[in-house]
C-alpha positions as CSV (number, residue, x, y, z in Angstrom):
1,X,212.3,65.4,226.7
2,X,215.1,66.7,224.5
3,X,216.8,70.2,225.4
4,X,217.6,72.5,222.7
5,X,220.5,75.3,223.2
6,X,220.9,77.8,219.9
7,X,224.4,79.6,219.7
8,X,225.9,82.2,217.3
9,X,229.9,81.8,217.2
10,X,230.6,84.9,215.7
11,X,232.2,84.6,211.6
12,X,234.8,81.9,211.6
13,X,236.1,79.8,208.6
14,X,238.6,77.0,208.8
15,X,238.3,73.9,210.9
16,X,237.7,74.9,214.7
17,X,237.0,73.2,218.1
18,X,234.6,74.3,220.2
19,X,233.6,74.3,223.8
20,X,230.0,74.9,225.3
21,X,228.7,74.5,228.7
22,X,225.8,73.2,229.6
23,X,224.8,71.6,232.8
24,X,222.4,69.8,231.1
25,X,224.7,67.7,229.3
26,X,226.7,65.0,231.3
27,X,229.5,62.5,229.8
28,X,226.5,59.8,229.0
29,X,224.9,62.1,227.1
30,X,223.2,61.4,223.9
31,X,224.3,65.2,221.9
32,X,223.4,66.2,218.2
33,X,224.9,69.5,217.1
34,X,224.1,71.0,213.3
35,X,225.9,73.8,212.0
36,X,224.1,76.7,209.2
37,X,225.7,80.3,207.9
38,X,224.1,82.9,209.3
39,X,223.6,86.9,209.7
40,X,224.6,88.0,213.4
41,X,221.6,87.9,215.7
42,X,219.8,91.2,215.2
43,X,216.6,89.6,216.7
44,X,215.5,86.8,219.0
45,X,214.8,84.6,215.8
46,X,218.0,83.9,213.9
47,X,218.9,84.6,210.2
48,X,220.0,81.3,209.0
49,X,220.4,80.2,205.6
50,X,222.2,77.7,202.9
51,X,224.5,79.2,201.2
52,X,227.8,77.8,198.8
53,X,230.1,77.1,202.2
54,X,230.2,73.7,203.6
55,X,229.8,73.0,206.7
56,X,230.9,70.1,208.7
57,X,230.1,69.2,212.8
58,X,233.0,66.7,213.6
59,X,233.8,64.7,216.8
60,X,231.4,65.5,219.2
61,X,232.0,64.6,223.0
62,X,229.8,65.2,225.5
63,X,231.4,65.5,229.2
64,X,230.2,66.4,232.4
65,X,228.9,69.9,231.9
66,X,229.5,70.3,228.3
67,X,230.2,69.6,225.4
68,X,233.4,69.7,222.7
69,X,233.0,69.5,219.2
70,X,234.8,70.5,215.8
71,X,233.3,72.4,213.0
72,X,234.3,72.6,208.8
73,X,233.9,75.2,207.0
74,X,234.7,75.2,204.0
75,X,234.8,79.5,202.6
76,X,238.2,81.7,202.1
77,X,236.6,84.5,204.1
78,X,234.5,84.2,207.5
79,X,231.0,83.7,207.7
80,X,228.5,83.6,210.6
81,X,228.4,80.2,212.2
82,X,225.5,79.0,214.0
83,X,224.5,76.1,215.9
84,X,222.0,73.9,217.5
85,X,222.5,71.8,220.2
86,X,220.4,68.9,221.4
87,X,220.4,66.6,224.5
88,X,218.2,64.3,224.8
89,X,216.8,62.4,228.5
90,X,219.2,60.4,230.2
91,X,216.4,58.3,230.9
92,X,215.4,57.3,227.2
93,X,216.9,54.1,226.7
94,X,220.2,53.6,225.0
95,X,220.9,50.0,222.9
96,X,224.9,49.8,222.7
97,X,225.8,46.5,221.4
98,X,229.4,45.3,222.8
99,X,232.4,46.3,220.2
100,X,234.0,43.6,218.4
101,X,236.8,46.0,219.0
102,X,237.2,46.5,222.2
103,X,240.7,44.9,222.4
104,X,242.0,47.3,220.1
């Protein structure tokens, strides 16, 4: 069953990398992060919202208890920066085909 992990960075514009730990998440790891603005967390449900900034999640790589990753965003000024986190089962199966490009 997939894992979910919700994080508030703090405000942050620019293009970043990021780290998280997770013992969940191991170097095989199938890992989907998304990225929203946000208000600070106030509560224990988060503010989230679309506003004009884009945002970008780049170059995710999962590694044995964690995972790095690079975010976009594309404001003048900071703005809250959010994200989910998902990894799913090691045991779901994975289909990856041989590259053509493995010489390269």
């Amino acid at each position: 069953m997939p894992q979910h992990a919700r994080f508030y960075w703090g405000k942050r514009n620019g293009t970043r990398r990021y780290s998280f730990n997770w013992d969940q998440i191991f170097h095989d790891s199938v890992v989907v992060i998304t990225a929203s603005e946000g208000k600070p967390p106030s509560t224990n449900s988060p503010q989230r919202f679309v506003g004009d900034a884009g945002f970008t999640v780049m170059n995710i790589a999962p590694r044995d208890g964690g995972v790095d990753f690079g975010v976009r965003i594309e404001w003048d000024e900071p703005i809250g920066l959010w994200t989910d986190i998902t990894v799913f089962d090691r045991s779901d199966s994975i289909f990856q085909p041989p590259s053509r490009f493995a010489d390269e």
